[in-house]
C-alpha positions as CSV (number, residue, x, y, z in Angstrom):
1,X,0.0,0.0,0.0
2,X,1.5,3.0,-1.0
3,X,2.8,5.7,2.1
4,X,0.6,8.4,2.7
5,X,2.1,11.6,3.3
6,X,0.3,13.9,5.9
7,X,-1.4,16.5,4.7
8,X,-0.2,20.2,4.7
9,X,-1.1,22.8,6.9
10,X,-3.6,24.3,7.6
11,X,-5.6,22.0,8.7
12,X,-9.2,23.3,9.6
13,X,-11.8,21.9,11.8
14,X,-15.5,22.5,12.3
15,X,-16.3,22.6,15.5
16,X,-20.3,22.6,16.5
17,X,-20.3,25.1,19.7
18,X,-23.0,24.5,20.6
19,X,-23.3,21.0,21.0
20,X,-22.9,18.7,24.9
21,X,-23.9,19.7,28.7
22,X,-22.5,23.0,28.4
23,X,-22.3,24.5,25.0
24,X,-20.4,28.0,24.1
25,X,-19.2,28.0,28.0
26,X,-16.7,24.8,27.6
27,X,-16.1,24.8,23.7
28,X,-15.3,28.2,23.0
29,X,-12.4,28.4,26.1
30,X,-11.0,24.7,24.4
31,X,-11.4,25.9,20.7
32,X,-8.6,29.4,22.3
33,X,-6.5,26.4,24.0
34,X,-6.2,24.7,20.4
35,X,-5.5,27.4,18.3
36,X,-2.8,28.4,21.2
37,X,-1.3,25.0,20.9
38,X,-1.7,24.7,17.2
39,X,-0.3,27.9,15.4
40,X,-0.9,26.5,11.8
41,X,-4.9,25.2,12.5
42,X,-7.8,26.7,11.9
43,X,-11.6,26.5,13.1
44,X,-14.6,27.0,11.7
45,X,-17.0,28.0,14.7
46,X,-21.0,27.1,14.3
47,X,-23.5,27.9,16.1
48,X,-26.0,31.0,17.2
49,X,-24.5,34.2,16.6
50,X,-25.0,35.8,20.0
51,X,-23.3,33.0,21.6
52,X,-20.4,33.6,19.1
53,X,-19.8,37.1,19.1
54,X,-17.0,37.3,21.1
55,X,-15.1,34.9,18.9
56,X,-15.4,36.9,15.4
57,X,-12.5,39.0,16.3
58,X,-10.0,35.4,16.5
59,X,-7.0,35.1,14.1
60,X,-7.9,32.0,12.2
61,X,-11.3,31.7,13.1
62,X,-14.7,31.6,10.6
63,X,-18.2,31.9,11.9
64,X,-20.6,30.0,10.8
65,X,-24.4,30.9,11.7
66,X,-27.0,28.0,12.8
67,X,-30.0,29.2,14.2
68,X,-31.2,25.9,15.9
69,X,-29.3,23.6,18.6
70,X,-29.8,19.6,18.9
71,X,-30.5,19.3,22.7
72,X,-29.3,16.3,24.6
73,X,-32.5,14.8,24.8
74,X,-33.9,15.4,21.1
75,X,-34.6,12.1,19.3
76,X,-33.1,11.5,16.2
77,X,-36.0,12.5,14.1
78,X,-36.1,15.9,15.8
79,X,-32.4,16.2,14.7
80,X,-32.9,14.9,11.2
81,X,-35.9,16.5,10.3
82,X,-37.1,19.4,12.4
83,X,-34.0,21.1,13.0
84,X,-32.4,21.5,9.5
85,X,-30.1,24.4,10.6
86,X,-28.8,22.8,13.2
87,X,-24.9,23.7,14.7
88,X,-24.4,20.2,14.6
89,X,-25.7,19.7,11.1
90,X,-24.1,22.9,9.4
91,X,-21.1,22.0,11.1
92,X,-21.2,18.5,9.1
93,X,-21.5,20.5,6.0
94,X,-18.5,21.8,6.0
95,X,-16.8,19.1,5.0
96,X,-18.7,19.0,2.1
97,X,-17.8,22.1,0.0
98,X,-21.4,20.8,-2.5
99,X,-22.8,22.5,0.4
100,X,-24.1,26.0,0.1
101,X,-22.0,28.3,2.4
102,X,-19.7,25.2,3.5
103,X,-16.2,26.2,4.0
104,X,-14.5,22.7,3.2
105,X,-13.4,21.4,6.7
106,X,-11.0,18.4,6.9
107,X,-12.7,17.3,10.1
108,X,-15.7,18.2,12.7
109,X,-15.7,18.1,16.2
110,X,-19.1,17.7,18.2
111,X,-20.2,17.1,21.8
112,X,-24.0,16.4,20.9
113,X,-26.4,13.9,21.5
114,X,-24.8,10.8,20.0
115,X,-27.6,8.8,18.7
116,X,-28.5,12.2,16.9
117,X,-24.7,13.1,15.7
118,X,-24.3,9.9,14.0
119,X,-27.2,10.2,12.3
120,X,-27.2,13.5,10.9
121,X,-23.4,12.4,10.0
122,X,-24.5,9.4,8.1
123,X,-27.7,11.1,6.2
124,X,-25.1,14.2,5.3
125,X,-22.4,12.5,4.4
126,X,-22.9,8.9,3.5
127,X,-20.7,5.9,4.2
128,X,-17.6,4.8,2.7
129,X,-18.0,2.5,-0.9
130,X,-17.5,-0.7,0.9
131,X,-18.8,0.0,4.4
132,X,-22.4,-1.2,5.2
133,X,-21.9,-0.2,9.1
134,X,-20.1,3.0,10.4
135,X,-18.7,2.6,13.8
136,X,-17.8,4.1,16.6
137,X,-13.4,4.1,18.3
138,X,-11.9,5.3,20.7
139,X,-8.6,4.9,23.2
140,X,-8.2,3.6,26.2
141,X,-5.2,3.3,28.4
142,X,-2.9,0.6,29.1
143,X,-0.3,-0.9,31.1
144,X,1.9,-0.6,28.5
145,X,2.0,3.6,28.8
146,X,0.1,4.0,25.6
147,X,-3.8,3.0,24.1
148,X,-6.1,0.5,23.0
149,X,-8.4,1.5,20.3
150,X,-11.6,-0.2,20.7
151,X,-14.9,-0.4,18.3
152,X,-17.7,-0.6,18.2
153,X,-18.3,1.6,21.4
154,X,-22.1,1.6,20.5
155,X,-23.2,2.4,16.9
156,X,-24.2,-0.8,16.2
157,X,-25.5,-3.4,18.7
158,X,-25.9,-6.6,16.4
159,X,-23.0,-6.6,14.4
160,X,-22.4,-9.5,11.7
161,X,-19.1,-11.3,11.1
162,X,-18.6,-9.4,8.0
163,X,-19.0,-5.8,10.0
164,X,-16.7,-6.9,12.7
165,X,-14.2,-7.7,9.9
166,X,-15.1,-4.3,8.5
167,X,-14.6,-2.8,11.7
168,X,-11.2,-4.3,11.5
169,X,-9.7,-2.5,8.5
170,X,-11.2,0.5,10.1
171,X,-9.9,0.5,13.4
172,X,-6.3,-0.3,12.0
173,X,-6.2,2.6,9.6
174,X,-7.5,4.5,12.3
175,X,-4.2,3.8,14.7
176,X,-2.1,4.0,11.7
177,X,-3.0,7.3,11.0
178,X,-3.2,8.5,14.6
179,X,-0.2,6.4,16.4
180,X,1.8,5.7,13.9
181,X,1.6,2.1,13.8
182,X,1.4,1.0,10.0
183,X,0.3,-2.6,10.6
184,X,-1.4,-2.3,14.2
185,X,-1.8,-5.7,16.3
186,X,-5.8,-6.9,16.1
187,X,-7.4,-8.7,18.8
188,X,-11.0,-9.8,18.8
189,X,-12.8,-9.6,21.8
190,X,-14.5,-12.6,23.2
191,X,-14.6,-14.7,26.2
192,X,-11.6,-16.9,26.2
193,X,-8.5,-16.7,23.9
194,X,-9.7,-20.0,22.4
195,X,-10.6,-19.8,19.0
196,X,-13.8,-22.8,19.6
197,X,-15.2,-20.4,22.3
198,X,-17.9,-17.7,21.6
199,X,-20.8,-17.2,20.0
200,X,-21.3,-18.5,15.9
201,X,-21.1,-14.7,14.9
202,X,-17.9,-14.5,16.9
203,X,-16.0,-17.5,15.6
204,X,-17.2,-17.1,12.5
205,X,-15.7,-13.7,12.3
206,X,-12.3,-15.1,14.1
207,X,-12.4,-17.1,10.8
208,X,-12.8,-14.4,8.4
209,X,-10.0,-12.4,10.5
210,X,-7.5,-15.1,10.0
211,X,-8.0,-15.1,6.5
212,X,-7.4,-11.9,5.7
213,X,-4.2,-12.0,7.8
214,X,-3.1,-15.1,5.9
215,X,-3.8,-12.5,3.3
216,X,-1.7,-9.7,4.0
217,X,-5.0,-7.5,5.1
218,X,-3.9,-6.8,8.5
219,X,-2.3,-8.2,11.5
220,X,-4.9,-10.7,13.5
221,X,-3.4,-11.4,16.8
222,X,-6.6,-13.8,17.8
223,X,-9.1,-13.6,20.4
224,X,-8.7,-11.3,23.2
225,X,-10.7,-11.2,26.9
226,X,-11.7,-7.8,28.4
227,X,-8.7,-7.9,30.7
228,X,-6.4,-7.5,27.8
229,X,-7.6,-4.3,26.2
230,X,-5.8,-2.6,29.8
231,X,-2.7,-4.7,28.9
232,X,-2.2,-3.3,25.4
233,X,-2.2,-7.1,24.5
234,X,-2.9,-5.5,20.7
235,X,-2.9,-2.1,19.3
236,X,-7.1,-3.1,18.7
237,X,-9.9,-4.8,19.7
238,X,-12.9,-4.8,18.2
239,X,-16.7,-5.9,19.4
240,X,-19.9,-5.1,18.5
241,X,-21.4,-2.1,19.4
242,X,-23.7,-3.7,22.5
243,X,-20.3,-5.1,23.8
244,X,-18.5,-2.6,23.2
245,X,-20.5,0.5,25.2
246,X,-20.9,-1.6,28.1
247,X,-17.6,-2.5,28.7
248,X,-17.2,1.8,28.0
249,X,-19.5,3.0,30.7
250,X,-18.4,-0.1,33.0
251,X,-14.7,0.8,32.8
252,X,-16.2,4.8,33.3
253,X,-18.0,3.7,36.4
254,X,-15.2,1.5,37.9
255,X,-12.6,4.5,37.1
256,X,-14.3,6.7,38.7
257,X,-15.1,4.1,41.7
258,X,-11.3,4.0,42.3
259,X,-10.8,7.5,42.6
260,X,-13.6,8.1,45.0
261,X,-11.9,5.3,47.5
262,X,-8.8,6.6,47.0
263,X,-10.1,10.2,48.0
264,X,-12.3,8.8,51.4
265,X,-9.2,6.6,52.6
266,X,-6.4,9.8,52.5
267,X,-9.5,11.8,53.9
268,X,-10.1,9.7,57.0
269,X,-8.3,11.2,59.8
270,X,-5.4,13.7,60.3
271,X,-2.8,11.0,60.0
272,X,-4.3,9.4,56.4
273,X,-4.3,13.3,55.4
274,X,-0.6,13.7,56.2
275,X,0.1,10.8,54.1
276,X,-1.6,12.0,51.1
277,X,0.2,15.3,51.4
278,X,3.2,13.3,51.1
279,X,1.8,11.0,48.3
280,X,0.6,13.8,46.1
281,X,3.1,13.8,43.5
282,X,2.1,9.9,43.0
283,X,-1.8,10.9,43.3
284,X,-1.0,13.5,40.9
285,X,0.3,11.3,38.8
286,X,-1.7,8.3,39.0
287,X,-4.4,10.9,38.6
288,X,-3.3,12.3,34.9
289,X,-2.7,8.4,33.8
290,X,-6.2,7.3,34.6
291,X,-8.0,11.0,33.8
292,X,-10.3,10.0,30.9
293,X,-10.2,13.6,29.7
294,X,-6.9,12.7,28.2
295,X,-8.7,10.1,25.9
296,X,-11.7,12.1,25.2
297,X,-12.8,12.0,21.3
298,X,-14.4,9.2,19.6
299,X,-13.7,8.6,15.5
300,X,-17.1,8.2,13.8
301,X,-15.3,5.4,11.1
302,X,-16.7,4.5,7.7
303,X,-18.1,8.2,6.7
304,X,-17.1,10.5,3.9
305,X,-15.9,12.6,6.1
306,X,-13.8,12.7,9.7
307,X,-16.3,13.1,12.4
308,X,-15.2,13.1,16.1
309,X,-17.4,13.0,18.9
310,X,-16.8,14.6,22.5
311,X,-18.0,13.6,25.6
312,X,-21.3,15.1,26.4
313,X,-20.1,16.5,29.6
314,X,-16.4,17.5,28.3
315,X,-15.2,19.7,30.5
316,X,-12.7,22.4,28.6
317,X,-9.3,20.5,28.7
318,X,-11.4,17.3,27.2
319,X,-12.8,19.1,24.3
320,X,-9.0,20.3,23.6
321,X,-7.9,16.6,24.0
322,X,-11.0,15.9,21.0
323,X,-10.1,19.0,19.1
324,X,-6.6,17.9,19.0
325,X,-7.5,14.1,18.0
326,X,-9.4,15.4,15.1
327,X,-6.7,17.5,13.9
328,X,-4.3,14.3,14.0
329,X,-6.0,12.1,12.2
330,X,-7.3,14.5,9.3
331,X,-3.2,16.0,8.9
332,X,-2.8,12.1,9.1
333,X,-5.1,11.4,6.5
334,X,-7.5,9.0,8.0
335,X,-10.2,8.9,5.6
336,X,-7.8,7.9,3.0
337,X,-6.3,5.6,4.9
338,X,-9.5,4.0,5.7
339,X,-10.3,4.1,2.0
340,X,-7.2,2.9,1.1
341,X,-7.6,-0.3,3.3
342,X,-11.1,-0.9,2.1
343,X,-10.6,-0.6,-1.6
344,X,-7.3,-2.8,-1.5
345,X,-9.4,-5.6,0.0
346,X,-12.2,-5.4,-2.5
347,X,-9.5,-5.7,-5.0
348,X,-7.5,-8.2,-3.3
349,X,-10.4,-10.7,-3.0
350,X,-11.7,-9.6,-6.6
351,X,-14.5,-8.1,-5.3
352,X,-16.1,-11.0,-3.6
353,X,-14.7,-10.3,0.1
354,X,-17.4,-10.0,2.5
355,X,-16.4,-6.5,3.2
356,X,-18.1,-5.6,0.1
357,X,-21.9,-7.3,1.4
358,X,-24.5,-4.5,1.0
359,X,-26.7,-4.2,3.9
């Protein structure tokens, strides 16, 4: 596959203000942290114009007007349908320059209702020639200092085998084009690491996994448990999207279980408080390794367009850490290399890989 170089700057994001728990208050602040720490990006802001006024006067800044805002609790059809001038969904326009007034982003950033960003993403920009399901990745730490990417996080909840080898090409152009890793280790999630255990779509998609290693197609390490995606057994793992979300908010809730111990056993009495003053460059530490604002921004893979989405509640450091993803993997070329992956399969299996299956 031939190297992709990254793309020149500048690179320019969209970035729906309005979008998540706390709108303008948390994005705008993060959107002047990026642009500090990037001097050759740009944004484009969206959203209502009062809100934005303040930010019309930034160096490499465009707004964008929407008059309407997807609330957290908006169904989809409410996004798709009622509210047409949307932040969210003018900021997906603009990385479709087709679209009246659109700018031509490389890559949008949103904190919105996720059911309702993925899809306005999917109706606006399609899917990938090859892709029947789009999915959802992210990182997560490990012991190894760096991150699993996992997908499907919760796009799709009954995945075939053919999606989850989909979601396998995906996921390893994704940490190819963000970590660097040209030919990223693949595990596939399941309940032991032998290949008879699971369910039929599980082992048969074990199968079709093997294959295209035998191939060429990507590096298959073989089934994983939950316990090694905190390892870094592989660079991936991939589940279906039920799977997948549960093991997300789990691995929230037991996270943030931990730190709440941690805090009441230091806080006991005055001796347990002069040992945490002591311990607080480890707590400090441990703290930052573990803080999940460090690993905020999901990829929305398989669209014609780079999509990232934010954690609802983001605070303003965790919508820097999404921004910041997003401008990665667009100067990184991610939809190419997703592209690239896809097409080379098609072409590799003379079009009759169950990649290509039509939903």
């Amino acid at each position: 596959m031939t190297a992709l170089q990254p793309l020149p700057d500048p690179i320019r994001l969209a970035v729906d203000c309005m979008g998540g728990d706390h709108g303008p208050s948390v994005t705008l602040p993060a959107c002047q942290a990026f642009l500090a720490q990037h001097p050759q990006a740009e944004l484009i802001l969206v959203g209502r114009a009062e809100a934005l006024a303040a930010a019309r006067a930034w160096p490499r800044c465009h707004v964008v007007e929407a008059t309407e805002v997807v609330e957290m609790d908006d169904s989809i059809e409410v996004a798709l349908r009622k509210k047409r001038d949307s932040s969210m969904r003018v900021a997906i326009q603009q990385l479709r320059p087709k679209e009246p007034q659109a700018l031509l982003a490389h890559a949008c950033v949103s904190a919105g209702n996720t059911g309702a960003l993925w899809a306005v993403a999917k109706f606006v920009l399609k899917t990938l020639e090859g892709v029947d399901r789009p999915a959802i990745a992210a990182v997560m730490p490990n012991r190894r200092g760096r991150f699993t990417t996992v997908l499907d996080l919760g796009a799709n909840v009954d995945s075939t085998a053919e999606n989850l080898l989909q979601f396998a090409f995906m996921g390893s152009a994704l940490v190819a084009a963000v970590e660097g890793i040209e030919e990223p280790s693949v595990g596939l999630l399941n309940i032991g690491e032998e290949a008879i255990k699971g369910s039929e779509t599980i082992k048969r998609a074990g199968e079709l996994l093997r294959e295209a290693s035998a191939a060429g197609q990507l590096n298959f390490h073989g089934n994983v448990e939950g316990n090694d995606i905190y390892k870094g057994t592989t660079d991936l793992v991939v589940c279906d999207g039920f799977v997948g979300n549960v093991m997300l908010k789990t691995s929230e809730g037991l996270a943030g279980m931990m730190g709440d111990f941690i805090k009441d056993e230091f806080s006991r009495n005055g001796l347990t408080k002069l040992a945490a003053l002591v311990a607080m460059p480890v707590l400090k530490r441990f703290k930052r390794r573990v803080d999940p604002r460090r690993f905020n921004g999901a990829a929305l893979l398989g669209l014609r367009g780079l999509v990232f989405k934010s954690h609802g509640s983001a605070d303003a450091v965790a919508f820097e850490n999404a921004l910041a993803r997003a401008y990665d993997a667009a100067r990184n070329r991610l939809l190419d290399r997703v592209q690239d992956r896809i097409v080379a399969t098609l072409q590799a299996a003379g079009n009759t890989s169950p990649v290509a299956t039509a939903e």
